[in-house]
N, C-alpha and C positions, 0 to 999 in steps of 0.2 A: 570483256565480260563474257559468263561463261551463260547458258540458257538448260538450266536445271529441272523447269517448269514450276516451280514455287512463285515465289516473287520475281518479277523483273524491275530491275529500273529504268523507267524510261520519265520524258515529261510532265507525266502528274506529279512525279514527286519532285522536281527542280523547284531548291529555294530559292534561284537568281543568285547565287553566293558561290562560283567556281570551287575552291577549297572546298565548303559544307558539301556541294554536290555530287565530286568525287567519293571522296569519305561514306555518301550514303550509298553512293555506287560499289566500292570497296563490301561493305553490311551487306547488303543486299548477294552480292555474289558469296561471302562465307556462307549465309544462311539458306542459298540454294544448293551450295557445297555441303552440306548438313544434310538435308530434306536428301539427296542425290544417291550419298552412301548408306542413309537410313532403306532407300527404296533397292538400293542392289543386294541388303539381307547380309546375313552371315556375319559370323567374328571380323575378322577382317574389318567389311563395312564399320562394325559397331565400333572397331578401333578407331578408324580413320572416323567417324564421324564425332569419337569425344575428340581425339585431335582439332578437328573442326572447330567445335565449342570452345575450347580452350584460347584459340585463336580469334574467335568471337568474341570473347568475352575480355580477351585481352585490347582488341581492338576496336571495341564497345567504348574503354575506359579511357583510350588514349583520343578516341572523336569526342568523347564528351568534353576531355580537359581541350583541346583544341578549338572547339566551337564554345566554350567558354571565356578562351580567352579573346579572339573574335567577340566574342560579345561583350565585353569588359573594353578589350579595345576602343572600339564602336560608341560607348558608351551606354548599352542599351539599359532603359528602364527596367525589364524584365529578366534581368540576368538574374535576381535572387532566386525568382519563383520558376525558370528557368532548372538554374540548380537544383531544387526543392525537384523536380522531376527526375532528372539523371539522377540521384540520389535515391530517389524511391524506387526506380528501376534496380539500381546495382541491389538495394536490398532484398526485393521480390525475387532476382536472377539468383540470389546466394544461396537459398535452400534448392533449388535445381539445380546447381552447379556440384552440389556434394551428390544429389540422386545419381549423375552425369560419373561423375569419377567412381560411385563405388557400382555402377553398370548397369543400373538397374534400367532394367530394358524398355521401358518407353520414354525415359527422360529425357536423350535428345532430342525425339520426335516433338516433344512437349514442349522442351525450350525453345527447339526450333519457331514452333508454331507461334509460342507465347510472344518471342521476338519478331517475330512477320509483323505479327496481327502490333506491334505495341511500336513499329519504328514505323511503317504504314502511318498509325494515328498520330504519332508523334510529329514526322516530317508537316505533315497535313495540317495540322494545328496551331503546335508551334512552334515551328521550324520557319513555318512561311511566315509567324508574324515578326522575325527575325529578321528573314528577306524583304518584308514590305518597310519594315522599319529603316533597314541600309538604304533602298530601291528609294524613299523616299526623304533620306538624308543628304543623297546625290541629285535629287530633282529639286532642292531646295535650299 
């Protein structure tokens, strides 16, 4: 993991869910990889950081569909309203993703931030009532 100064992942954000964990770990360094080339400036940067996003955003889609099925697995109660979030995100991230491609110049810094601030409360919320839900299907 790379130390961009944005977000770090460390133990506040572990769901107890090895897979989920990584995966937030994986987020977590794209979107310091973002923040990183947005702070070095220049074309260049602004290239390398929609490349970024793209990769983010690609890889946004493929943790949701993997931590849904994890959670369909599992059984979990909450996998609808679950979806119902990942779903509301991908649509919020779709009008910043076209800002992003045609370059308009603070929209990765924007998606960036939007994504910190939104996988942060995500993990925190309900990510972990995911993990307490496993955590306490194995203790029972």
């Amino acid at each position: 993991m790379h130390d961009y100064g944005i977000i770090r992942f460390g133990p506040q954000y572990h769901v107890g869910i090895a897979q989920v964990d990584q995966e937030h770990q994986q987020l977590f360094d794209i979107v310091g990889r973002i923040q990183h080339s947005l702070e070095q400036g220049g074309d260049d940067a602004q290239a390398e950081a929609r490349r970024a996003v793209s990769e983010l955003l690609e890889y946004t889609r493929t943790h949701f569909a993997s931590e849904e099925s994890l959670m369909a697995a599992a059984g979990y109660p909450e996998l609808a309203t679950h979806q119902d979030l990942h779903q509301e995100l991908l649509h919020q991230v779709s009008d910043m993703e076209i800002r992003v491609e045609v370059g308009e110049p603070s929209a990765s810094l924007d998606l960036s931030r939007f994504l910190a601030n939104w996988l942060i409360n995500h993990i925190q919320a309900a990510d972990r009532r995911f993990g307490a839900f496993c955590e306490g299907r194995q203790q029972g």
